[in-house]
TORVEX-350239 format. One record per residue: residue number from 1; residue in one letter; chain; x, y, z of N, C-alpha, C in turn. Coordinates in nm, 3 decimals, m for minus. Example, Ala and Ser with C-alpha at 12.3 -4.5 7.8 and 13.67 -1.06 7.14 Angstrom:
<rs>
1/A/A/1.319/m0.569/0.780/1.230/m0.450/0.780/1.320/m0.330/0.780 $
2/S/A/1.285/m0.225/0.708/1.367/m0.106/0.714/1.290/0.003/0.787 $
</rs>
This chain:
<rs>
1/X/A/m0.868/0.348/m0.584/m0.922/0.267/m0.477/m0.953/0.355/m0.356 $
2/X/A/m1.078/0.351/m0.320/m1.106/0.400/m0.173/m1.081/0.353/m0.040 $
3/X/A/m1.030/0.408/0.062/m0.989/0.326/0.135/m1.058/0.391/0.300 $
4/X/A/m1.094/0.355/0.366/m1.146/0.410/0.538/m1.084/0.353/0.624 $
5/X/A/m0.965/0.396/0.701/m0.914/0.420/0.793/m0.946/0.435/0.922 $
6/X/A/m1.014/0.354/1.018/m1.067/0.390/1.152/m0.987/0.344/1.242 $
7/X/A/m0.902/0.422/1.306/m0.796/0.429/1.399/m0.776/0.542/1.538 $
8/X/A/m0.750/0.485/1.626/m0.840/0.580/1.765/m0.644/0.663/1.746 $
9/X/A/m0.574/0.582/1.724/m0.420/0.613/1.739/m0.420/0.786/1.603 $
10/X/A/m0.419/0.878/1.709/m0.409/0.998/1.548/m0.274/0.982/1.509 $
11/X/A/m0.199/0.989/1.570/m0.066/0.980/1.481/m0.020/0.849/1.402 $
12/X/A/m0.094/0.712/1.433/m0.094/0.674/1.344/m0.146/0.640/1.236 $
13/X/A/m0.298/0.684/1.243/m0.399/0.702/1.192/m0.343/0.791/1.042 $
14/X/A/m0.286/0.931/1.117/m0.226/0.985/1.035/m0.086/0.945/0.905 $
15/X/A/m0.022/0.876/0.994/0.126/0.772/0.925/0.032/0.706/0.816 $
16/X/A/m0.082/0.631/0.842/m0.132/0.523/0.756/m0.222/0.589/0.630 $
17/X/A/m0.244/0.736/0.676/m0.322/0.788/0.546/m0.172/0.820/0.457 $
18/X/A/m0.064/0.878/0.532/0.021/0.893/0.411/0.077/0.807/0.342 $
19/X/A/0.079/0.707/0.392/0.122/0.576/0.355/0.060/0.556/0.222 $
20/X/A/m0.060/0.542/0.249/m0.173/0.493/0.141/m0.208/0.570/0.043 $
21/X/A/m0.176/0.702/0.049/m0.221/0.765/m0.074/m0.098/0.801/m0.140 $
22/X/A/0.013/0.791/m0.088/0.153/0.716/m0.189/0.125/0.617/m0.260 $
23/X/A/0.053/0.551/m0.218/0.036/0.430/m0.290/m0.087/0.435/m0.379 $
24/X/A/m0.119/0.535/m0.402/m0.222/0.540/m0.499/m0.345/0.555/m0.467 $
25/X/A/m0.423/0.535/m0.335/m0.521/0.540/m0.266/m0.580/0.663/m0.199 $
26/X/A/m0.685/0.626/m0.244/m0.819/0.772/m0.202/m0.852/0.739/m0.071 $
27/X/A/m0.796/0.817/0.059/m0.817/0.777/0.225/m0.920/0.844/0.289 $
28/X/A/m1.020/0.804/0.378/m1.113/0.872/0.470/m1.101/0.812/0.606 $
29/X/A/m1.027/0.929/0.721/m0.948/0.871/0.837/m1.044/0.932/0.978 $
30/X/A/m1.140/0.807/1.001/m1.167/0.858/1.122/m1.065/0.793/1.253 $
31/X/A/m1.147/0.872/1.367/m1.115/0.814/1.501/m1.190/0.728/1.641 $
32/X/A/m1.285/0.686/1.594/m1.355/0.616/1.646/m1.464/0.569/1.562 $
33/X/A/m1.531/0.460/1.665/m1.578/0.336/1.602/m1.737/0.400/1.543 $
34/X/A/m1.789/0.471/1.630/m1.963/0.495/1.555/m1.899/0.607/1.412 $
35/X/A/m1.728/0.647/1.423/m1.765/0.801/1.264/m1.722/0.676/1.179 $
36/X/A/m1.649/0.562/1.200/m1.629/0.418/1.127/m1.794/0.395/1.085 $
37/X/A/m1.855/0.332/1.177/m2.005/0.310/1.082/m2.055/0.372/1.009 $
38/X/A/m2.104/0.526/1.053/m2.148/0.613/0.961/m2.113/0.644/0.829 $
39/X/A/m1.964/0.647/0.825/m1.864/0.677/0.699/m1.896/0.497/0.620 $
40/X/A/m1.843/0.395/0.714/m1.927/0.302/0.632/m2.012/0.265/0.522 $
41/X/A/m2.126/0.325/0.639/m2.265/0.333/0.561/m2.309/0.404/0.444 $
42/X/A/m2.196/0.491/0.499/m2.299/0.656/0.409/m2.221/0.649/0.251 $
43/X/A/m2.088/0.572/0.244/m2.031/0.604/0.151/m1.977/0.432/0.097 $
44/X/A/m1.932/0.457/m0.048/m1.909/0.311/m0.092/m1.717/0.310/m0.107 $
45/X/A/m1.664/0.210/0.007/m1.558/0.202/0.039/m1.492/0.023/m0.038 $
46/X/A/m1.342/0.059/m0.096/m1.343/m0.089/m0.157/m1.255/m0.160/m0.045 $
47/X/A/m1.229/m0.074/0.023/m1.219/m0.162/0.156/m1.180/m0.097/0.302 $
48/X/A/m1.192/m0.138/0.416/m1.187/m0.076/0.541/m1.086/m0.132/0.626 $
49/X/A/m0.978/m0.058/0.711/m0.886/m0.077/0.792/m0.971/m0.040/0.912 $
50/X/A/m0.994/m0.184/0.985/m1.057/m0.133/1.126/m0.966/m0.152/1.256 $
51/X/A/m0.921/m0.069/1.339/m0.906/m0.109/1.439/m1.002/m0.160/1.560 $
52/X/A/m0.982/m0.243/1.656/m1.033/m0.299/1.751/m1.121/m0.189/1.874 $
53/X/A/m1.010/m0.178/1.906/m1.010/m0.102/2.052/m1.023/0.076/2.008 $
54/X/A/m1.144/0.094/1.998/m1.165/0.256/1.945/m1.298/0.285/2.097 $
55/X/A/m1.275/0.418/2.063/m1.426/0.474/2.191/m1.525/0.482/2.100 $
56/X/A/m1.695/0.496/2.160/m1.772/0.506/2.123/m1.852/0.363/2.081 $
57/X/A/m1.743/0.316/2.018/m1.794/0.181/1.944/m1.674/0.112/1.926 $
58/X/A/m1.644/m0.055/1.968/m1.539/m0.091/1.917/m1.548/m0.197/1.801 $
59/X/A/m1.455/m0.207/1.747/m1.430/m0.250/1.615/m1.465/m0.364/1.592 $
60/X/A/m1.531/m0.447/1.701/m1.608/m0.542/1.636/m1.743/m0.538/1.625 $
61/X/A/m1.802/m0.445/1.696/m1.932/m0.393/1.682/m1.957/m0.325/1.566 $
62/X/A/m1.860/m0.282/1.508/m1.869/m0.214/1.381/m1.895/m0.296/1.294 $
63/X/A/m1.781/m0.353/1.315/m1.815/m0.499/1.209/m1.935/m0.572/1.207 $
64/X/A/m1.991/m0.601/1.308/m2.077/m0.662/1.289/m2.231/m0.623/1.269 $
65/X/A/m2.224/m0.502/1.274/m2.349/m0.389/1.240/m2.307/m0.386/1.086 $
66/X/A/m2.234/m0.374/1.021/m2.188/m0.340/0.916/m2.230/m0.440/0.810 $
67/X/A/m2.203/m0.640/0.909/m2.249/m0.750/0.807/m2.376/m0.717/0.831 $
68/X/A/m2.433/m0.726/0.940/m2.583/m0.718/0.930/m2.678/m0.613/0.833 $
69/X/A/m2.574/m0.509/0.846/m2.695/m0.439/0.702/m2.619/m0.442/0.592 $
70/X/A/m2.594/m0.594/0.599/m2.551/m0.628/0.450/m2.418/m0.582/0.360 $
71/X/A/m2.355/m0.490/0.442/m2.230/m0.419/0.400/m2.113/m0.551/0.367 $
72/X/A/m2.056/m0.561/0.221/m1.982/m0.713/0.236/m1.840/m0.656/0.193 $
73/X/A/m1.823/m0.506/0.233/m1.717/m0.459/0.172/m1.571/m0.527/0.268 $
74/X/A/m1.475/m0.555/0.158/m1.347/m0.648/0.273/m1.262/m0.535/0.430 $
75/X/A/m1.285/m0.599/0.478/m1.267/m0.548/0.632/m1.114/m0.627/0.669 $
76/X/A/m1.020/m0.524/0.679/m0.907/m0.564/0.771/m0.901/m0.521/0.914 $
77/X/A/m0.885/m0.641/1.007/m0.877/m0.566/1.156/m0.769/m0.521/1.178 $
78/X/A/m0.731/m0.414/1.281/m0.610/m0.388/1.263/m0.615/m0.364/1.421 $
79/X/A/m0.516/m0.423/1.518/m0.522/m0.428/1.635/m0.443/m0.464/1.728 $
80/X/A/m0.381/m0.410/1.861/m0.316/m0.443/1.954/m0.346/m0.612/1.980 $
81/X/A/m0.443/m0.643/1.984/m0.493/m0.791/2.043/m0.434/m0.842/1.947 $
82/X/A/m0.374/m0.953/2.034/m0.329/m1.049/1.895/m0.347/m1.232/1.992 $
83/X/A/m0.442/m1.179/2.090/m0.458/m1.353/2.129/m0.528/m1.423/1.992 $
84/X/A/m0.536/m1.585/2.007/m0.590/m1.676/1.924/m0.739/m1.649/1.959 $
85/X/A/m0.808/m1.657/2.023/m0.951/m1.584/2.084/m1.006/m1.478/2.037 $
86/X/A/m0.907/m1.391/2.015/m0.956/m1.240/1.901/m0.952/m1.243/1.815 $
87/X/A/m0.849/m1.329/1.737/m0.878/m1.353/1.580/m1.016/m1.426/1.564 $
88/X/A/m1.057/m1.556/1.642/m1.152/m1.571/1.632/m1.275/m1.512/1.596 $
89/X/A/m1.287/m1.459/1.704/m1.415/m1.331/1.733/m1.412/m1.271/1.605 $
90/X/A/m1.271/m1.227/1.567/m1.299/m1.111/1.414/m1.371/m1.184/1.311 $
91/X/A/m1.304/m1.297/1.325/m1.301/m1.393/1.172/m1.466/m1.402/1.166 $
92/X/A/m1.491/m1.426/1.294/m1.628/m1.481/1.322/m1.745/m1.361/1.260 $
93/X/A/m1.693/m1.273/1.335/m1.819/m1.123/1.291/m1.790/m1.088/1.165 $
94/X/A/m1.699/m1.196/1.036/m1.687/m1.101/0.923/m1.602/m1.014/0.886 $
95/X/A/m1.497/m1.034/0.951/m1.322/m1.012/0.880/m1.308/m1.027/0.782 $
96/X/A/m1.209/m0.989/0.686/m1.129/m1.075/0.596/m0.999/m1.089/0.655 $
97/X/A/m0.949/m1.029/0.716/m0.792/m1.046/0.747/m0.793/m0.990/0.884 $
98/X/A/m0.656/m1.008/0.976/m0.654/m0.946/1.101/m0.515/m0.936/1.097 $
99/X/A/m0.451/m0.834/1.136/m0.316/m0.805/1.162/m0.320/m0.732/1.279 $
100/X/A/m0.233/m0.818/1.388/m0.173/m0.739/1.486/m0.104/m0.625/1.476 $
101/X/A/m0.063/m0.546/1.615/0.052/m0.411/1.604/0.144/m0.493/1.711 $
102/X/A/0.281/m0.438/1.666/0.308/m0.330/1.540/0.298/m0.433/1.457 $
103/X/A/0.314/m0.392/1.333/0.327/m0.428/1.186/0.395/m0.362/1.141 $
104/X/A/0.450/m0.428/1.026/0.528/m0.351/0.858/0.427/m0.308/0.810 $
105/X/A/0.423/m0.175/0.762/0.336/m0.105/0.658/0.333/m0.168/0.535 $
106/X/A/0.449/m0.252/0.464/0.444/m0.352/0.355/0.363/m0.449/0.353 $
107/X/A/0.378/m0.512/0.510/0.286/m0.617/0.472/0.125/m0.622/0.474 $
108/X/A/0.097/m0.447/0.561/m0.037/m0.467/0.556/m0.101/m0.377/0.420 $
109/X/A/m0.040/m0.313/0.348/m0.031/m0.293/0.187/m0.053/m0.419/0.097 $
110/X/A/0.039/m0.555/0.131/0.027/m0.639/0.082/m0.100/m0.745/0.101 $
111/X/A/m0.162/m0.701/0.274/m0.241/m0.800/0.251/m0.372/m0.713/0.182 $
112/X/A/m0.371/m0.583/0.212/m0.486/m0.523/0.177/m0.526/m0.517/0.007 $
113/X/A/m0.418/m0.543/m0.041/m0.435/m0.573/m0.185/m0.464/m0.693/m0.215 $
114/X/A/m0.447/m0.816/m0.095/m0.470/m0.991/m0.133/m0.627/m0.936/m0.095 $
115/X/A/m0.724/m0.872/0.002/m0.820/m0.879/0.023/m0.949/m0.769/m0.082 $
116/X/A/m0.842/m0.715/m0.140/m0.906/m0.633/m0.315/m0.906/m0.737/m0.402 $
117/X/A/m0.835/m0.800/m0.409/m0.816/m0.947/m0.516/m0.934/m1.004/m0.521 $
118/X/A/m0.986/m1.036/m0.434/m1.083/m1.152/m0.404/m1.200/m1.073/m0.418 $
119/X/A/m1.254/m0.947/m0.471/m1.382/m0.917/m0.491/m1.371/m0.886/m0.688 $
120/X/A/m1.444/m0.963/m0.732/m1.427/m0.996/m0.900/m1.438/m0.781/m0.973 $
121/X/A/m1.505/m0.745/m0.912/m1.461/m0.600/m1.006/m1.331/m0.571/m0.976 $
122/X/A/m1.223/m0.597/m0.870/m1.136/m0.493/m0.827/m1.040/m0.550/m0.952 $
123/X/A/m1.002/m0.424/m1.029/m0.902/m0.453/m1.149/m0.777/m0.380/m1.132 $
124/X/A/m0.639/m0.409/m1.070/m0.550/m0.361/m1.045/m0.547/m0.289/m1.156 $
125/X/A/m0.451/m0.208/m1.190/m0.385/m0.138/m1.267/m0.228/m0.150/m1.293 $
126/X/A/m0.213/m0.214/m1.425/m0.118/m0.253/m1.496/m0.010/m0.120/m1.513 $
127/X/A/0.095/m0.075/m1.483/0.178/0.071/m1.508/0.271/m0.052/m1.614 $
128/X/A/0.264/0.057/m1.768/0.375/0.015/m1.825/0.404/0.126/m1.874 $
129/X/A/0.577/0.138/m1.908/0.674/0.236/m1.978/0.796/0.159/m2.040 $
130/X/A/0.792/0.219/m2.137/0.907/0.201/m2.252/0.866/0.016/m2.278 $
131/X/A/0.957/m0.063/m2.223/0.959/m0.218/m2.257/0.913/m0.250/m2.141 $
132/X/A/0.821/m0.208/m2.054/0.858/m0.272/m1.930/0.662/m0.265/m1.886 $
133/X/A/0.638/m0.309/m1.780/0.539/m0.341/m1.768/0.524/m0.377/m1.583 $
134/X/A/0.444/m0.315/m1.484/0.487/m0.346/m1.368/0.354/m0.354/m1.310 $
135/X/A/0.349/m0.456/m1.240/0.215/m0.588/m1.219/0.201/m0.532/m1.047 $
136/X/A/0.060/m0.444/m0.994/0.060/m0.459/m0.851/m0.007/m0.591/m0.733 $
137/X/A/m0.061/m0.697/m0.866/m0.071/m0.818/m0.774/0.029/m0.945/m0.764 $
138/X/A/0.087/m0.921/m0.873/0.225/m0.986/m0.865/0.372/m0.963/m0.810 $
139/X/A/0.392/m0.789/m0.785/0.467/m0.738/m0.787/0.574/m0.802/m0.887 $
140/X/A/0.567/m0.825/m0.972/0.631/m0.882/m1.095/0.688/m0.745/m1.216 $
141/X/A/0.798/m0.742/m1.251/0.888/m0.616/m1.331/0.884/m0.747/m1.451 $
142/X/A/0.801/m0.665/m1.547/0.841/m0.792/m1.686/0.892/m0.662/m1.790 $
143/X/A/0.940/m0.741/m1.915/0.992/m0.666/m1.988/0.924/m0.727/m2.105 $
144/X/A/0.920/m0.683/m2.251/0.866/m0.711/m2.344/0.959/m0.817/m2.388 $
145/X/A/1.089/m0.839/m2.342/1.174/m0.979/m2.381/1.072/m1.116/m2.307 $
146/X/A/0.995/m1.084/m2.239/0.962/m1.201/m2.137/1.036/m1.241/m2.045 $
147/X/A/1.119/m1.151/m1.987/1.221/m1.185/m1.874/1.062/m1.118/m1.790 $
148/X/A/1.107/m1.191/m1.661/1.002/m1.094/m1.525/1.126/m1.128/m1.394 $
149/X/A/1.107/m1.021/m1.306/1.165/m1.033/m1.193/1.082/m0.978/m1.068 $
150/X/A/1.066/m1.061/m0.980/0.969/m1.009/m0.857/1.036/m0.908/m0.797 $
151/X/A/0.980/m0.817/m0.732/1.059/m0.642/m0.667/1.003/m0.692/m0.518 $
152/X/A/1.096/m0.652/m0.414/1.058/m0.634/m0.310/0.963/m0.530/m0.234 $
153/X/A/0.907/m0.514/m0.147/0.778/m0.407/m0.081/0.877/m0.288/m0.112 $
154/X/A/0.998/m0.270/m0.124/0.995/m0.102/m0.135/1.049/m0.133/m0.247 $
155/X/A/1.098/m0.159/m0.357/1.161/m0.172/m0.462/1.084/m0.168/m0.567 $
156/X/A/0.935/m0.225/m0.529/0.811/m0.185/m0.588/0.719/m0.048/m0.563 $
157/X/A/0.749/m0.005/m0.442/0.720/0.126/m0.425/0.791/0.216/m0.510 $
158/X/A/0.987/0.186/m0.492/1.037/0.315/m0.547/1.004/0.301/m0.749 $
159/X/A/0.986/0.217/m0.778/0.968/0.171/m0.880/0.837/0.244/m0.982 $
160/X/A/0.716/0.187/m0.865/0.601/0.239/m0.912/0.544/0.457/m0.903 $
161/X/A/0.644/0.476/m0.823/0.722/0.616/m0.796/0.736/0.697/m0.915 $
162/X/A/0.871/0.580/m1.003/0.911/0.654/m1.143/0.814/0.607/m1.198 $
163/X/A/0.764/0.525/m1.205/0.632/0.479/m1.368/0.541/0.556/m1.333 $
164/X/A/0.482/0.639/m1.254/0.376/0.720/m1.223/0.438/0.845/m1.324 $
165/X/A/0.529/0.884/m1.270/0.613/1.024/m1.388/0.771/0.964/m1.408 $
166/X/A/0.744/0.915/m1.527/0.884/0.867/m1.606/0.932/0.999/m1.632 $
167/X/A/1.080/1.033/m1.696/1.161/1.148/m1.697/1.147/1.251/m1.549 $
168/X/A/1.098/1.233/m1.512/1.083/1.295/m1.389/1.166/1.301/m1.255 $
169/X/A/1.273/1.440/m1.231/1.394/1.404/m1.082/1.344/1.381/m1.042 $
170/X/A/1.374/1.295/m0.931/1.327/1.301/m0.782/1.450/1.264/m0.700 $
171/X/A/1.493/1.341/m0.610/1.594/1.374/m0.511/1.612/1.247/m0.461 $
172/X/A/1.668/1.217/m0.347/1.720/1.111/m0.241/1.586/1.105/m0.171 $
173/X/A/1.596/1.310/m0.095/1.514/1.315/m0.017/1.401/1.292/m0.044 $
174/X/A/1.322/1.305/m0.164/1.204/1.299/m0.189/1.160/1.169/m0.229 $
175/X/A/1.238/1.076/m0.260/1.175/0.915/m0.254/1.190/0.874/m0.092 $
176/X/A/1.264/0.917/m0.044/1.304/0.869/0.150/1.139/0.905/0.149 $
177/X/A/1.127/1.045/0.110/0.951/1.121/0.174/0.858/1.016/0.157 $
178/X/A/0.834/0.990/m0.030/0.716/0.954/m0.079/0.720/0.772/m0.057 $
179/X/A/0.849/0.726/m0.033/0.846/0.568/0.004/0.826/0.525/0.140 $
180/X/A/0.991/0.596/0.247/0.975/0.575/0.378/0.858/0.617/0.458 $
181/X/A/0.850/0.750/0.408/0.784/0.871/0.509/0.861/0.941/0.591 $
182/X/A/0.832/1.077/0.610/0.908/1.187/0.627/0.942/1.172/0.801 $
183/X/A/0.925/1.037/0.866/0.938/1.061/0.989/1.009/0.906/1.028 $
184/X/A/1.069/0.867/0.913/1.137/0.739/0.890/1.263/0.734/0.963 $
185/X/A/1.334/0.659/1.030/1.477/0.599/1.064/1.572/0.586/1.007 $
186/X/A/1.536/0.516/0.882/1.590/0.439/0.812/1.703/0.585/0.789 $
187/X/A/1.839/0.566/0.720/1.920/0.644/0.651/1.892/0.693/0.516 $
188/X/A/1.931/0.790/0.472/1.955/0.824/0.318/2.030/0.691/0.284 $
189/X/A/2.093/0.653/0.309/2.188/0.509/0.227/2.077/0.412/0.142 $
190/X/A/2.013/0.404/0.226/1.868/0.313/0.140/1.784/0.308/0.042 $
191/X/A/1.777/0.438/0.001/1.757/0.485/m0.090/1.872/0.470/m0.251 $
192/X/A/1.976/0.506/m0.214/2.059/0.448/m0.340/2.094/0.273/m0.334 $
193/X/A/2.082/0.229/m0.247/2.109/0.039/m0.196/1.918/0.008/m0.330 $
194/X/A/1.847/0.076/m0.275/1.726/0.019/m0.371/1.728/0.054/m0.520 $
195/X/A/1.806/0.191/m0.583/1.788/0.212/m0.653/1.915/0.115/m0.722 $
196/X/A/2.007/0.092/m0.699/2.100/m0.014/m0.753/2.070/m0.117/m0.749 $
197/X/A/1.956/m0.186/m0.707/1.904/m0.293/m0.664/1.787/m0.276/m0.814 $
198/X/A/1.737/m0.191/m0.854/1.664/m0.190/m0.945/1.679/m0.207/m1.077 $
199/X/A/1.796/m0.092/m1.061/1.912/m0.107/m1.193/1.972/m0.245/m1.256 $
200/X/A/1.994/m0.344/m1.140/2.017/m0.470/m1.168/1.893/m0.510/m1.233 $
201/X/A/1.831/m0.546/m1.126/1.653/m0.612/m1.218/1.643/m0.610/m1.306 $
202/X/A/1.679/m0.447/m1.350/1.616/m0.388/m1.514/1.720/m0.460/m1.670 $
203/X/A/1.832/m0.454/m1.561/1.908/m0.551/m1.655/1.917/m0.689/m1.652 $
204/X/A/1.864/m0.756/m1.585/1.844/m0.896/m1.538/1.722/m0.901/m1.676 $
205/X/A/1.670/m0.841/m1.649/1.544/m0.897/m1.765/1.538/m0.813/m1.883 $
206/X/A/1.647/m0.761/m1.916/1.701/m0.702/m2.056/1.606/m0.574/m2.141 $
207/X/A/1.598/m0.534/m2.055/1.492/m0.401/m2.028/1.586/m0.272/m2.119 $
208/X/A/1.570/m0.175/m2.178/1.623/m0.058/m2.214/1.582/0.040/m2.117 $
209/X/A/1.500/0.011/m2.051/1.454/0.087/m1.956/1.580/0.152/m1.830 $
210/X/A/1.649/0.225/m1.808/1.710/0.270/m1.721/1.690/0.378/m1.613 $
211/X/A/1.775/0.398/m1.507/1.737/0.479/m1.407/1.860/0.535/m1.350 $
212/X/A/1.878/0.684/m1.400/2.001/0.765/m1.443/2.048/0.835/m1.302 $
213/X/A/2.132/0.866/m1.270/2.172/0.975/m1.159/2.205/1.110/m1.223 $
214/X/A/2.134/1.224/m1.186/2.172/1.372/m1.202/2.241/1.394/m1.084 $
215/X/A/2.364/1.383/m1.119/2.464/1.485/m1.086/2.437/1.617/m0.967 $
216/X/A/2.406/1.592/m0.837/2.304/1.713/m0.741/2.194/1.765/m0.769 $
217/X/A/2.082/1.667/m0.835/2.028/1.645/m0.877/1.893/1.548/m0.809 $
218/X/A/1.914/1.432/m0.826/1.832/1.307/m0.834/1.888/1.201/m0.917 $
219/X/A/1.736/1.111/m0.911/1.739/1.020/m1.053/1.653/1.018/m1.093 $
220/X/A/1.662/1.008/m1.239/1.514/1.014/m1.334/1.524/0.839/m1.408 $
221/X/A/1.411/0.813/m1.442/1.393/0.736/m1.523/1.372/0.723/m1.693 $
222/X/A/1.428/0.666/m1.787/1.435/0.719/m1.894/1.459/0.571/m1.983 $
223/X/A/1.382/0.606/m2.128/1.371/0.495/m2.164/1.462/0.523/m2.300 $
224/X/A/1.604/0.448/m2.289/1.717/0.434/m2.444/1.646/0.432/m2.546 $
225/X/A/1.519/0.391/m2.560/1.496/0.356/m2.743/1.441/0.547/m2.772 $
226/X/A/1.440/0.641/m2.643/1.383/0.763/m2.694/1.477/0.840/m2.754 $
</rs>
């Protein structure tokens, strides 16, 4: 999935490209509103994070240069404004979605995938290993028993983590990196609270599928029937 990023904020501009290409996503991060049109125009995006308030051009001018030459690619606003009057205006010039700041990075992951949904080519991608099978519009963990269990925004991150490279360590630190981000709050503790949290799931829906601790090490993922 391609994704364009137009955010006047560089450091968070920056936070939101790493964000997103953890998550599987191909990012192009400008900083104002006319390198937003151009990049627009010039290139085929499956969807655009716009902020509002950029120089040069602001983000609803973009937008609305963008419907006018026909561009119908899904547009999230992304913006300090959060009166009832500005959602308007967005909705009006051809939004699909508007999220105020701050925000959870989960939820605007989550909506940016409800606004991929709704254009008939976008075909998620199904990750399955061993018995298991893990759904990114459902966030749904099924198993070949037909048990399913819904994963929470990071439980599906750390999740989709190991199904990218099954058998594969990965440290404490390096899921804190590739889930939180390397400039996160949160504690190391959170990291093992999710991964025991997974471990359950996997046995909730009778999965062989497990997720091992190495010993100063990491944890790998590994499937019993191997």
């Amino acid at each position: 999935m391609r994704l364009l990023i137009a955010e006047d904020e560089v450091d968070l501009a920056e936070a939101l490209t790493v964000f997103f290409e953890r998550n599987q996503f191909t990012v192009d991060t400008v900083n104002d509103g006319l390198s937003a049109y151009e990049y627009a125009g010039a290139d085929d995006y499956d969807a655009i994070i716009l902020d509002i308030m950029m120089p040069k051009m602001d983000g609803i001018e973009v937008l609305r240069r963008l419907r006018s030459d026909g561009n119908h690619v899904p547009i999230m606003m992304l913006t300090a404004k959060a009166e009832k009057d500005d959602r308007i205006i967005g909705f009006d010039a051809g939004a699909d979605d508007y999220l105020p700041k701050p925000f959870d990075t989960d939820e605007l992951l989550s909506r940016v995938r409800a606004i991929l949904r709704r254009r008939e080519e976008y075909k998620p991608s199904v990750m399955t290993y061993g018995d298991i099978t893990l759904s990114p519009v459902s966030d749904m963990l099924t198993s070949t028993s037909g048990k399913s269990v819904r994963l929470s925004g990071r439980e599906f991150q750390v999740m989709e983590l190991f199904m990218h490279a099954p058998k594969t360590v990965y440290s404490a630190d390096k899921i804190m990196e590739r889930v939180w981000g390397w400039d996160t709050d949160a504690e190391i503790n959170v990291v093992w609270v999710h991964i025991s949290n997974l471990r359950k799931k996997l046995k909730q829906i009778d999965s062989k599928v497990t997720i091992h601790a190495n010993r100063g090490l990491g944890y790998i993922m590994e499937d019993e029937n191997d």
